[in-house]
C-alpha positions, 0 to 999 in steps of 0.5 A: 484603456478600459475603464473597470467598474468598482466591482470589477475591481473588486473582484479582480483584487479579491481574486489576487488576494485569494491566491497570494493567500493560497501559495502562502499557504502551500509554502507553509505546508511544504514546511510543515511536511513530514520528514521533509528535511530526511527525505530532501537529504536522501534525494540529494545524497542517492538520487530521486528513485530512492527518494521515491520509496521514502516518499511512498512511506510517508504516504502510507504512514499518513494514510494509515492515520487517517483511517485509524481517525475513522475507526476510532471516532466512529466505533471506539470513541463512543465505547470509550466515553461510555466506559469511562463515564466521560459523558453521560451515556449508557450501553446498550446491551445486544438482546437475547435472541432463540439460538443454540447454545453451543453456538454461544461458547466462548472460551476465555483464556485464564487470568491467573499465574502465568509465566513471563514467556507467555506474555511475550507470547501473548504480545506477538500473537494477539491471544491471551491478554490482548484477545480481551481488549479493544485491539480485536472484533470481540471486544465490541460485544454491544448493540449501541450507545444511548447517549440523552437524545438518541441511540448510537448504532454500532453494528452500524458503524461498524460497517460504515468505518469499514466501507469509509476507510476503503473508499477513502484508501481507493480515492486517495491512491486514484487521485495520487496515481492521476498526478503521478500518470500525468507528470510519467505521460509529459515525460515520456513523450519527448526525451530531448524535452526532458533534458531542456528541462533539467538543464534550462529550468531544473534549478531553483533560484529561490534557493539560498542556503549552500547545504540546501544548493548542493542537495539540489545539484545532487539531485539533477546530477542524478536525474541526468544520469538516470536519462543518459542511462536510459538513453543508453539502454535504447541506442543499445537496443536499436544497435542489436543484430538479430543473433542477438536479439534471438539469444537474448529473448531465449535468455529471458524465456529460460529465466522466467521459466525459473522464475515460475519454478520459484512462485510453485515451489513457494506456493507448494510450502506455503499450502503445505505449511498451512494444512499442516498447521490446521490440522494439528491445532485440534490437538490440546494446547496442554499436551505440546511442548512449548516449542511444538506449541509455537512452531505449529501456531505461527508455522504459516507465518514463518513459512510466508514471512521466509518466502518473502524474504527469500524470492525478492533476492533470487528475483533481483539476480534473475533481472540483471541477466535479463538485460532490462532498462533500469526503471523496466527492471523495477516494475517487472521485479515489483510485478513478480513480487507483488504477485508473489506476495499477495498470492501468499496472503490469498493462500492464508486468508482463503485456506483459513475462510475454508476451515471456518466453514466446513466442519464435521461435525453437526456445529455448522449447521447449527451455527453457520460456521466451525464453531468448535475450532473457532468460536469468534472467527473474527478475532481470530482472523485478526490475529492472524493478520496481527502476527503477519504484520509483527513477524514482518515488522520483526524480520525488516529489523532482523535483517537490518541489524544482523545482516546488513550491519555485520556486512557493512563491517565486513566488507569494511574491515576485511575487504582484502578477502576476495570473497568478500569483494565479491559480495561486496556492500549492501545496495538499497533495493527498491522493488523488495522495500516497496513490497514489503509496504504494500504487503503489509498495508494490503495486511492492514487493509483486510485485518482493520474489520477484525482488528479495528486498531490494526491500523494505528499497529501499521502506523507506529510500524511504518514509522519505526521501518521509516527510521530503520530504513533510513538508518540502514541506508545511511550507513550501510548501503550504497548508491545504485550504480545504476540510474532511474527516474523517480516519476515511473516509479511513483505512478508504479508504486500506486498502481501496485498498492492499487492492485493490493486493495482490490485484492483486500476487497475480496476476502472482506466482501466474502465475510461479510456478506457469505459467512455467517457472523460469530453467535459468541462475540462482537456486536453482530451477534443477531445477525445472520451475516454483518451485511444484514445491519444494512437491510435491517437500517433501511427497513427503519427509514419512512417508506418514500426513502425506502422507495427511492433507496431500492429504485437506486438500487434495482436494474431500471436505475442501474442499466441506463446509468451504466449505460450513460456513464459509457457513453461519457467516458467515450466521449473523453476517450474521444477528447483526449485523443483529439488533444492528442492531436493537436499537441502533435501538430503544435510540437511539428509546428515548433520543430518546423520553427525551430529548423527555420531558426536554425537555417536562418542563424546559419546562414547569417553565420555565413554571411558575417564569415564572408564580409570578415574575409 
């Protein structure tokens, strides 16, 4: 036996210790979860796909929280302590620099008497009293924070808040995609392995609380399920005969066809929708009527917020016909989804990008920008993703209330009528709820610059649809007949929010660095565009970090290191496909051993039958 010295041993126990420490730990967060209990249940009772979709709330909600964090210690904090004289600091007000003075008009809605109504106004659109808080870009018209023993950069910070949350947003749905992509490949390269491991090490023997095993056995239940069906769909696949392969293809080249005539028609409406709207908000606010007023104001919003509530539902009738396996049929309906509503937020946002700069009269040139019909551009872009976001909030209660509610009621109490059978209940679908998260988190993504507490709006949001989800399924839907893992699902969910936040980036991009920042509020007021605080930053930095920081960032640096992070990644390209490798001759390997096992055990049955007889 080899003897260990003592620090050996040490560092052998330490090592131990280190990770009962860890597994303690874990266990103790698993406990303190969000919604564990709700989302255990909801697995148990519908299976591990819709569990998927709740788990993917709580992920946004979470995430959502920490990007509010980030705003709110970097920009408001300092703002809020200073204001309210909680430490001693001061503000320090952005200097008058030589520019038109048109360019700095601002028109501030009156404080005076008004009606009720146009409160509630005011709350759904962002205007009135809202357009002076801490809520929109204008609202932070300073050029820093002096505090004792040095000055707090806001413009600054400001744009660091901005680059932090989306590198942030794009680390942590990278990393959850990289778990989610190993767990889908480990299940997706052997189905008979799948089935082992559900029935030989599915359960959980810690378990002993009865309510608790019964959750556990619904779940497996369910995944079982959802492999059978799966396995269904490929024996159904592998016995077709070429007539039907052919009719079944010319099915599917006919409905997406339908499916492309939906997407134009919708981008028709919502183009349409929005010229209509921006040409007539030049006429005065005080000649409309308040119904005109308001159906002209939020036009682009109804027209969007019908379209997205609308085509997820013709999609999902279009899919059943297609004859897909179930989880094909969540990412293609998600895919069209996806692309349909993000299309919509490009239409709005780029449409909105073209009026802000193109004007006709001589104000753009003078101001870089259509000052007259947008005096802070900013604010108002945050508005307009601040009632995207409320109108959705809106609509996911409206529907779930007036809709599927009085249809639980119906098909319950009058089930004898044949039209309701027909109709029958409610079913959760998942492709629909799951854009509508990421519609409104890529809404929340590009609102957060020009609305800083966007963020914590998608928050309370994202936690009030939780609860009416969870509600609305409870009570008035009913399980899928149709089984699916949760694993595809996951990784799916991901990658389509990844797609969301690349398309966030765009428009982002584009207005802070191409069009210039608003002369009349927020506290890039001297700045040509937002961008311009870093160069500006940089040029204060001694000369030898200057030097390194543009030899970083010239094509001498850039071209060598892309040329060697290529060749890494082919390196690891190559790597994983030698493990590829191997992990196949290791599986024939064991299905060899497993042959031989079985030949052996056969004939042994053999010879016990003959010396029986």
């Amino acid at each position: 036996m080899k003897y260990l010295s003592e620090w050996d041993q040490w560092k052998r126990y330490s090592s131990k210790s280190w990770k009962r420490f860890r597994e303690k730990a874990r266990e103790m967060m698993t406990h303190l979860e969000l919604w564990r209990e709700d989302i255990r249940g909801i697995e148990g009772k519908f299976g591990t796909g819709i569990q998927s979709y709740f788990s993917f709330l709580r992920f946004l909600v979470l995430l959502n929280g920490v990007i509010f964090l980030i705003i709110f210690t970097l920009v408001l904090l300092p703002v809020l302590l200073t204001k309210y004289k909680i430490t001693n600091s001061s503000f320090v007000f952005i200097p008058s620099k030589a520019m038109d003075v048109e360019c700095t008009v601002y028109p501030i809605s009156s404080s005076g008497l008004v009606y009720f109504y146009t409160y509630v106004i005011d709350l759904l659109s962002g205007t009135g009293f809202l357009e002076e808080t801490s809520l929109f870009y204008g609202y932070y018209a300073i050029d820093g924070v002096k505090f004792q023993n040095f000055t707090y950069d806001l413009p600054l910070a400001y744009v660091l808040s901005t680059i932090a949350y989306l590198a942030l947003s794009l680390l942590w749905i990278v990393k959850r995609s990289v778990e989610g992509f190993k767990i889908n490949l480990i299940q997706s390269e052997e189905h008979f392995q799948s089935y082992c491991n559900k029935v030989f090490a599915g359960w959980d023997f810690c378990i002993s609380n009865r309510s608790m095993a019964e959750l556990k056995h619904s779940s497996l239940r369910y995944e079982l399920r959802a492999d059978l069906e799966e396995e269904r769909i490929r024996q159904k696949i592998a016995e077709r005969t070429s007539g039907e392969t052919i009719r079944i293809y010319s099915l599917r080249l006919f409905l997406n066809c339908i499916v492309l005539a939906v997407l134009v028609t919708c981008f028709y409406a919502i183009y349409r929708a929005t010229i209509f709207s921006q040409e007539h908000m030049k006429k005065e606010i005080d000649k409309m009527v308040f119904g005109e007023n308001l159906l002209i104001l939020y036009l682009p919003s109804i027209v969007i917020t019908l379209a997205n509530f609308i085509t997820p539902m013709i999609f999902a009738r279009i899919i059943h016909y297609e004859d897909y396996s179930p989880g094909f049929e969540i990412r293609l309906t998600i895919l069209r989804c996806v692309f349909m509503r993000l299309a919509t937020i490009c239409v709005l946002v780029f449409t909105l990008g073209s009026k802000i700069t193109s004007c006709d009269n001589s104000s753009c040139e003078l101001c870089g920008y259509n000052q007259k019909l947008y005096p802070c551009w900013e604010t108002q872009v945050g508005q307009e993703m601040y009632k995207l976001m409320i109108f959705d909030l809106i609509i996911t209660m409206a529907v779930t209330l007036f809709v599927d509610f009085p249809r639980k009621l119906l098909v319950t109490y009058c089930s004898s009528w044949k039209l309701l059978q027909c109709w029958g209940q409610q079913e959760f679908s998942i492709p629909d709820n799951v854009l509508g998260m990421v519609y409104g988190q890529t809404i929340c993504w590009i609102g957060a610059f020009f609305s800083p507490l966007l963020p914590a709006v998608a928050t309370l949001k994202f936690i009030i649809i939780f609860y009416v989800k969870e509600m609305s399924l409870l009570h008035t839907c009913r399980p899928s007949p149709r089984q699916f893992r949760a694993s595809n699902s996951n990784f799916f969910f991901l990658l389509v929010l990844l797609i969301g936040l690349c398309l966030a980036i765009i428009p982002l991009t584009i207005s802070m660095a191409h069009i210039s920042s608003s002369k009349a509020c927020g506290p890039f007021i001297n700045f040509n565009t937002t961008w311009e605080v870093v160069p500006s930053m940089v040029g204060t930095l001694p000369s030898s970090l200057q030097s390194l920081l543009h030899g970083v960032m010239s094509e001498a640096f850039a071209v060598p290191f892309f040329m060697i992070i290529c060749l890494v990644m082919f390196y690891f390209i190559a790597l994983a496909g030698a493990h590829k490798r191997v992990v196949i001759q290791l599986r024939e390997q064991l299905s060899l051993e497993s042959r031989d096992k079985r030949y052996l055990i056969q004939k042994l049955t053999e010879a016990q039958g003959d010396v029986r007889q």
